[in-house]
C-alpha positions, 0 to 999 in steps of 0.5 A: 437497487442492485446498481446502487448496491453495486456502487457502493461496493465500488466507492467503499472497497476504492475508499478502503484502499485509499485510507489504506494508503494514507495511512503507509504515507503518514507512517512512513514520512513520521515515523522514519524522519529523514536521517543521516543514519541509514535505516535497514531496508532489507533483514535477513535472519542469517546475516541481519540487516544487510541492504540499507537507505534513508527515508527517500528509499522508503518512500518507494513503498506507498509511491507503490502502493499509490501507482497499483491503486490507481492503475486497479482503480482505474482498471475497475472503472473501465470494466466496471460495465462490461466485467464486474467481476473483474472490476471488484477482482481489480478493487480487492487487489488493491485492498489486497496490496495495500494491506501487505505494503503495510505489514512490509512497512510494519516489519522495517518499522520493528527491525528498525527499532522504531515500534 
């Protein structure tokens, strides 16, 4: 029972991550079409949008996303057996990461003036 218990923690918190990252996918591909008007990529409150870049720039955010889930991901799997608690340490990260690639995206979608 506990493994089947332990498994589903597993498949639910891989499963999380991943909605979490098709989600920074499609908002990133439909909501900054590709433009020949740069978009800001970094804002600062003293001098404003200082750093531009068009949609292939951020793109960089959820390939990132998707490189870390599937390196913790797999990380998880290898330990799962010997460390399993390092192997849900693994899984959290990657909910942990995907959730702040997501505010990150929110910010450039509002400095952006796309929200």
């Amino acid at each position: 029972m506990e493994i089947g218990f332990r498994f589903k923690i597993f498949s639910l918190s891989l499963a999380f991550a991943a909605v979490l990252n098709i989600l920074l996918w499609l908002i990133t591909w439909f909501k900054f079409p590709p433009s020949d008007i740069p978009y800001a990529i970094r804002y600062s409150i003293l001098s404003g949008a200082d750093i531009f870049g068009t949609q292939n720039t951020l793109l960089v955010l959820p390939t990132l996303g998707s490189a870390m889930l599937i390196i913790n991901g797999l990380l998880a799997f290898l330990l799962r057996k010997k460390e399993a608690f390092l192997s849900y340490v693994f899984l959290v990260m990657s909910v942990i990461v995907q959730l702040f690639l997501l505010i990150a995206l929110f910010g450039l979608l509002k400095f952006n003036g796309q929200i």
